[in-house]
C-alpha positions as CSV (number, residue, x, y, z in Angstrom):
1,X,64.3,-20.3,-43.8
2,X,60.8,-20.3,-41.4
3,X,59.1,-19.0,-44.4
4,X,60.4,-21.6,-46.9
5,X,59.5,-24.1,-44.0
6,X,56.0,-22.3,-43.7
7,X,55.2,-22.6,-47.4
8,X,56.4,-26.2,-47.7
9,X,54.0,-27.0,-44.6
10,X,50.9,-25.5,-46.3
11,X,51.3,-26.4,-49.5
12,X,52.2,-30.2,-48.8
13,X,49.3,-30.9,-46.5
14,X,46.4,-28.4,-48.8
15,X,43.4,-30.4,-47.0
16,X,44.2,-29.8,-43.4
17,X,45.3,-26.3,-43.9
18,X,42.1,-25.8,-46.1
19,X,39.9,-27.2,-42.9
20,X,41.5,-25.1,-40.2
21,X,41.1,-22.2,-42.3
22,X,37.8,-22.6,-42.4
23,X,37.3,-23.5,-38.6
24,X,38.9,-20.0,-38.5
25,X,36.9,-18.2,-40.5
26,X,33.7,-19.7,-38.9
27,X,34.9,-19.1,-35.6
28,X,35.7,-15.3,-36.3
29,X,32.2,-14.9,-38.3
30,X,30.6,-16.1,-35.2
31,X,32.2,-13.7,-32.6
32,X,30.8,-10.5,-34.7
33,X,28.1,-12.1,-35.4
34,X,27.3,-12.5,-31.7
35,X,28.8,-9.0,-30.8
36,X,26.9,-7.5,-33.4
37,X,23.4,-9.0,-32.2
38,X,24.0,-8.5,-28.4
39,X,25.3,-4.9,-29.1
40,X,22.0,-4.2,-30.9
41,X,19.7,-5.4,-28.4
42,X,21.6,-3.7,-25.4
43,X,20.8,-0.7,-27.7
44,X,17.4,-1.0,-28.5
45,X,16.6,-2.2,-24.5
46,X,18.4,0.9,-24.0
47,X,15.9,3.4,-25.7
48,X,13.0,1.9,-24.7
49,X,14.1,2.0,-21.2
50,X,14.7,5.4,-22.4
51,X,11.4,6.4,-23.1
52,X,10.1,4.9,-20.1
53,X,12.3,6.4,-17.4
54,X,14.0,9.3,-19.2
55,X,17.1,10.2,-20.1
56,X,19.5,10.7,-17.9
57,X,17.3,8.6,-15.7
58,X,19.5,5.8,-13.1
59,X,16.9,5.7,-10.5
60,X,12.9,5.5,-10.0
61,X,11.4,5.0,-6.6
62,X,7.9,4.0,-6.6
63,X,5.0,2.5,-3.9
64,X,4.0,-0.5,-3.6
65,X,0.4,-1.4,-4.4
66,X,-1.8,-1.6,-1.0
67,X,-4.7,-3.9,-0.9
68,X,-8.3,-1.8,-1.3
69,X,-9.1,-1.7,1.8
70,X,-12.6,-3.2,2.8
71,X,-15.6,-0.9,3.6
72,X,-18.6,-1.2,5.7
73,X,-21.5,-3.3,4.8
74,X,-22.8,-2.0,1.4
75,X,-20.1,0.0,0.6
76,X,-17.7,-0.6,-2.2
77,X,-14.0,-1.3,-1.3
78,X,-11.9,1.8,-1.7
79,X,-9.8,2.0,-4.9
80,X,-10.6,3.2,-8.6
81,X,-12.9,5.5,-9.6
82,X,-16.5,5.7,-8.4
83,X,-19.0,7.6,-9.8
84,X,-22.0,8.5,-7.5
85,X,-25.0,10.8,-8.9
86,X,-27.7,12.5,-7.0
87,X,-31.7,12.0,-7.7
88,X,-31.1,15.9,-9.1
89,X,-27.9,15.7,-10.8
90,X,-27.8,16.2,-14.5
91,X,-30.2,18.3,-16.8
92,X,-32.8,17.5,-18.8
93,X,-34.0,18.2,-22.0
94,X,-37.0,16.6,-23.6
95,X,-37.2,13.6,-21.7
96,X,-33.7,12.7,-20.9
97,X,-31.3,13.5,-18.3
98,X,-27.5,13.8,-19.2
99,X,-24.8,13.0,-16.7
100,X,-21.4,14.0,-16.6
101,X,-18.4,13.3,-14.1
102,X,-15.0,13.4,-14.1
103,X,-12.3,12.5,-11.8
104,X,-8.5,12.4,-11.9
105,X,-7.2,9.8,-9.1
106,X,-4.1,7.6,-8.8
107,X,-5.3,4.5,-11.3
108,X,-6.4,1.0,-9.8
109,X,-3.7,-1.2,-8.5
110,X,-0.8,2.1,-7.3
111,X,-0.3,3.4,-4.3
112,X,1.6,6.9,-3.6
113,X,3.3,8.3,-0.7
114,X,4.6,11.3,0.6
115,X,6.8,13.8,-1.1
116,X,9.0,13.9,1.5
117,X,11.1,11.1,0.1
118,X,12.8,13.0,-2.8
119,X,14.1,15.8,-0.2
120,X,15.4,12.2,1.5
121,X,16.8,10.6,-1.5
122,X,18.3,14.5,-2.8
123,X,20.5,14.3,0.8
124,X,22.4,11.5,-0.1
125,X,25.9,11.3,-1.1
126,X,26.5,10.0,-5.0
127,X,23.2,11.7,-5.8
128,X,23.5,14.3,-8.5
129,X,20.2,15.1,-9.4
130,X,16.4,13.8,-8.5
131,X,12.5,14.6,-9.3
132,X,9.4,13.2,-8.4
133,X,6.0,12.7,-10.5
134,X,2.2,12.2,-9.4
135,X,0.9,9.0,-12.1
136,X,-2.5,9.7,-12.4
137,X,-5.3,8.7,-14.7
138,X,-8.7,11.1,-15.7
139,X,-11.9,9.2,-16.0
140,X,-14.8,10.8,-17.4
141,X,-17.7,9.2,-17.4
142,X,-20.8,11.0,-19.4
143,X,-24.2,9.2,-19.8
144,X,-28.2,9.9,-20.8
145,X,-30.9,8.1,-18.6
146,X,-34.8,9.3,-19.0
147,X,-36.4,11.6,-16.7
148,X,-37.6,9.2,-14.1
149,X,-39.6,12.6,-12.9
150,X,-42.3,12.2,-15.3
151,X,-45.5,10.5,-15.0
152,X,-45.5,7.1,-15.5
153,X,-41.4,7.0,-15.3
154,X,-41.1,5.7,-11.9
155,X,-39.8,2.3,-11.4
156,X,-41.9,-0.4,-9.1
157,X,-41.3,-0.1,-5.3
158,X,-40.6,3.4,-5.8
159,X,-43.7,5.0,-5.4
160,X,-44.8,4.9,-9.1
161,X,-46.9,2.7,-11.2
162,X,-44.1,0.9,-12.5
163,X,-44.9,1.9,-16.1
164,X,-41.8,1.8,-18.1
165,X,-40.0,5.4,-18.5
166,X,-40.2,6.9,-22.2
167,X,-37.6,9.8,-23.3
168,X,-33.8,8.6,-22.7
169,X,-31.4,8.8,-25.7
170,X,-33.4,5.9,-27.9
171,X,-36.7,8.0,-26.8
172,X,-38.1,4.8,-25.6
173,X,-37.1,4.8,-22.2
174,X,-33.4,3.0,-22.9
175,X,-30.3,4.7,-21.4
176,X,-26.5,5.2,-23.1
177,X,-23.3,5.5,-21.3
178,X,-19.4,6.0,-22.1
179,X,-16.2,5.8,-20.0
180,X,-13.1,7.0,-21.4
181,X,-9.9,7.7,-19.8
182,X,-6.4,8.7,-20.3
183,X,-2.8,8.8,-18.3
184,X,-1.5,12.6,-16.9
185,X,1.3,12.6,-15.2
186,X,2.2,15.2,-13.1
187,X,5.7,16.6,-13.2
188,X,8.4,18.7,-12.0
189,X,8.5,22.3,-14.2
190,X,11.6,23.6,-12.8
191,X,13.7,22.5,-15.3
192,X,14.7,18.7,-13.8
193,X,17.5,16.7,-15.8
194,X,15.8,13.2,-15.1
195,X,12.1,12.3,-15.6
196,X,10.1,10.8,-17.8
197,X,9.8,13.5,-20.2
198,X,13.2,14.4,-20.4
199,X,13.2,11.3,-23.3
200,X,10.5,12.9,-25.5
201,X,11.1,15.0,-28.1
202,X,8.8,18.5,-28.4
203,X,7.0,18.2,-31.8
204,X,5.0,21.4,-31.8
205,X,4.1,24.1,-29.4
206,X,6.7,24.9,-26.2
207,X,7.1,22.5,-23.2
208,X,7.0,23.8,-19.6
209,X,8.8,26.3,-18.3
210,X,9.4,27.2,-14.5
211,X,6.6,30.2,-14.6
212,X,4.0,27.3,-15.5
213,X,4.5,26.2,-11.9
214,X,0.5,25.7,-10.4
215,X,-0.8,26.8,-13.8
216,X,-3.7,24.8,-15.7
217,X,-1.3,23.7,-18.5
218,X,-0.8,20.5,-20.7
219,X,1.7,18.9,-22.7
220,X,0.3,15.9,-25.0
221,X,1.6,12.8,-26.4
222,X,1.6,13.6,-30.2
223,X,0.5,9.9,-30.8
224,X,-2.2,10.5,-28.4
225,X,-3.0,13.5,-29.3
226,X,-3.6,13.0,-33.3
227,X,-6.3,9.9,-32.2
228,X,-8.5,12.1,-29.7
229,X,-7.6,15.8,-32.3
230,X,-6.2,17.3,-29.8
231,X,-4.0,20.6,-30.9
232,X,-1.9,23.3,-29.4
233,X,-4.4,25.7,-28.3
234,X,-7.0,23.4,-27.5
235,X,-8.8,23.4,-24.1
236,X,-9.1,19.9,-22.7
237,X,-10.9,19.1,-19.8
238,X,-8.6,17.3,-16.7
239,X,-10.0,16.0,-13.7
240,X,-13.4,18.4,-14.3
241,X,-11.1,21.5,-14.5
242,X,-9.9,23.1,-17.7
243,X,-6.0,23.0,-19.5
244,X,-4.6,24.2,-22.5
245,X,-2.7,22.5,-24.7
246,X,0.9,24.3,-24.8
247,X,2.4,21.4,-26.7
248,X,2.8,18.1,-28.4
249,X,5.8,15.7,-27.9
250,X,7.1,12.6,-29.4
251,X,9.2,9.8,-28.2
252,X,12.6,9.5,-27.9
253,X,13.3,6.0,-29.2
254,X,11.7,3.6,-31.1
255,X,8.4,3.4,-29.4
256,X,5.4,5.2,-30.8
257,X,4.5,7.1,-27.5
258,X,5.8,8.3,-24.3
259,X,5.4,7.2,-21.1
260,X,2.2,9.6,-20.4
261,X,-1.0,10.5,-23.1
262,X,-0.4,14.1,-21.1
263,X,2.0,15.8,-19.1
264,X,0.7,18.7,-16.2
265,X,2.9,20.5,-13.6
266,X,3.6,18.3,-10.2
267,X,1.2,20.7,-8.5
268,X,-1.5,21.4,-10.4
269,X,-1.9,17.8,-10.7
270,X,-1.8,17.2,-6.5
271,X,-4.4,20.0,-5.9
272,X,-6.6,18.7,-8.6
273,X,-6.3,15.0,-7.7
274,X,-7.0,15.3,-4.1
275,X,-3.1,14.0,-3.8
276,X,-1.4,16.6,-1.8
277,X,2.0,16.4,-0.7
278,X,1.9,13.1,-2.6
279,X,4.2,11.3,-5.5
280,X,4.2,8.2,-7.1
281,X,7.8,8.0,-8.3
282,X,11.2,9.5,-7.8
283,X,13.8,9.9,-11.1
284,X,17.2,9.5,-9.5
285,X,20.5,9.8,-11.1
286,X,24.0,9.0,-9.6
287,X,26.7,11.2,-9.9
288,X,28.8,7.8,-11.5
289,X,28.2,4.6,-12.3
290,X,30.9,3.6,-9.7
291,X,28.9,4.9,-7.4
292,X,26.0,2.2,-7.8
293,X,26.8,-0.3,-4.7
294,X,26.6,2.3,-2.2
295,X,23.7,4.1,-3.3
296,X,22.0,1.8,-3.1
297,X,23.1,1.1,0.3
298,X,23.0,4.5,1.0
299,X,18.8,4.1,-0.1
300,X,18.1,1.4,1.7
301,X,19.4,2.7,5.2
302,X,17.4,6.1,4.2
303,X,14.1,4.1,3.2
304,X,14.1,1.1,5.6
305,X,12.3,-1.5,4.1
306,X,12.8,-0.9,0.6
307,X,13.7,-3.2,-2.0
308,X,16.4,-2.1,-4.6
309,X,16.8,-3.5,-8.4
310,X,18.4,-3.0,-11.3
311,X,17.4,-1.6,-15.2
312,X,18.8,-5.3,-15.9
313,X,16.5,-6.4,-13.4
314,X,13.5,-5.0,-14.6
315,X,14.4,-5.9,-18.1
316,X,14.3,-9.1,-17.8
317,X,11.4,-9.5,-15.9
318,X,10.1,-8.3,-18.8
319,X,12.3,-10.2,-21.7
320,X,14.4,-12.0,-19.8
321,X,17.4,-10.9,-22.1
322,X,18.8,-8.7,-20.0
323,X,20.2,-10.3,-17.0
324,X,23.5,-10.2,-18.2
325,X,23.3,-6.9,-19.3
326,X,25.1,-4.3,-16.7
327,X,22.7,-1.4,-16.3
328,X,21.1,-0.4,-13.1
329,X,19.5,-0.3,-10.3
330,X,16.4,-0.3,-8.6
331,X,14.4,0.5,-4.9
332,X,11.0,-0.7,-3.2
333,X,9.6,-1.4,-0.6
334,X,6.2,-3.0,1.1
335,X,4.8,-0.1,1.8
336,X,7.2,2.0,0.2
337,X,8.8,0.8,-3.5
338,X,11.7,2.3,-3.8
339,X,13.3,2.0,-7.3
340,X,16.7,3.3,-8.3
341,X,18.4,2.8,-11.4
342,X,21.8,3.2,-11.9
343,X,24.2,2.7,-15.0
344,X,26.6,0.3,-14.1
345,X,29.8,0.7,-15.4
């Protein structure tokens, strides 16, 4: 009976049941649709979260960047690299000097702070495993002036004729110089779950192993490495000192490199920097994603002053399309940035 009623229904009134079928099928299309697209960008913000803070990665704590601090009159303000050469520094070969200096320092505008911190953050409840890193950058700076030692190559108010110099690189007294840099970051060897390497994939060559501990070793960004030919086996010059290459790896997601054009051990690259007992981010993960609220609180008792977010919150201060999206979160601080990112569930 209800289906002879039902048939009679649809069949007598063809035009309405023809419209709300459609309505339907719209309606339907558009929930995929939708689920579809917002499932593929939560994936793809995903991995290249990934790639920046590592698998496994639900926390980063990092400082937040001081002002350079003013010097005395006629000194430049601390901060960046500085490169300061001697009236002997250099050698010289027919009629021009070459100069060469490296240095491998925490880059403009980041601030670390003591190591201390991860044995802190390792101490607290819902906290299954955590490392620390040292982001650093290597300058080099190499240049050819002439020999201002040879007659007539002295400049005015400096005891010389003020004849212009000959020699240099252009052998007519003009000078040449070149800066180049590149990102190392120093890392935990031991075998750590979370870091930023943990989302890069080894390509050729080994990665680190715990006996590499205060060795002069160096893992490359593939990416990196194929524009400056750099190979396993090569010996590349970090912050004045010499490293072999041991490996090459690639990223993890979508994103043509990793976080870092080189990877060193965590304590190689403190005594070589300068940066002893010093760190410039934590890798934190929680033992669950329930656990998010109060680790955070837990953090933020632990590291007064610090100011938590989330994944989502970083995401969208970057996109702006994740702030509905239910990651993470995240820790700093004035004077301390504290970030720890958590998968929410």
């Amino acid at each position: 009976m209800f289906a002879t009623y039902l048939f009679r229904e649809l069949t007598n009134r063809r035009r309405q049941t023809a419209i709300i079928a459609i309505g339907m099928a719209l309606a339907i299309a558009l929930v995929i649709i939708v689920g579809g697209v917002a499932a593929g960008v939560r994936d793809a913000q995903a991995s290249v979260l990934a790639s920046v803070y590592g698998v496994g990665t639900d926390i980063t704590v990092s400082q937040t960047p001081a002002a350079p601090e003013a010097g005395a009159e006629g000194e430049r303000p601390s901060g960046g690299p500085a490169f300061d050469f001697g009236a002997t520094d250099g050698a010289t070969t027919d009629g021009s000097t070459s100069l060469s200096q490296a240095q491998l320092s925490a880059p403009r505008g980041t601030t670390t702070f003591a190591s201390s911190a991860l044995g802190t953050v390792l101490g607290l409840d819902h906290v299954s495993a955590a490392t620390a890193t040292l982001s650093l950058s290597n300058t080099t700076f190499t240049g050819e002036i002439p020999d201002f030692s040879q007659p007539g190559g002295t400049a005015p108010g400096a005891g010389g004729t003020g004849t212009p110099p000959t020699g240099g690189p252009d052998g007519a007294g003009g000078s040449s110089f070149d800066v180049d840099s590149f990102t190392v970051e120093g890392i935990d060897v031991a075998g750590a779950t979370v870091g930023p390497l943990t989302a890069a994939t080894l390509s050729d060559g080994r990665t680190f192993t715990a006996d590499d501990s205060g060795t002069r070793v160096a893992v490359f960004d593939s990416a990196y490495a194929t524009t400056a030919a750099i190979a396993v086996g090569d010996t590349v010059a970090i912050g004045g000192e010499d490293f072999e290459v041991i490996g090459l790896v690639t990223s993890g997601s979508s994103d043509a490199a990793t976080a870092s054009n080189s990877y060193i051990p965590l304590d190689t690259a403190q005594e070589v920097s300068g940066l002893s007992d010093q760190v410039s981010s934590l890798y934190v993960q929680a033992r669950s994603s329930d656990a998010i609220t109060q680790v955070q609180a837990d953090i933020e008792e632990a590291l007064p002053g610090t100011t938590v977010e989330t994944q989502a919150d970083l995401a969208s201060s970057v996109s702006g399309s994740l702030s509905t999206h239910p990651v993470s979160s995240r820790v700093s601080a004035p004077g301390c940035r504290c970030s720890c990112w958590l998968p929410r569930s």
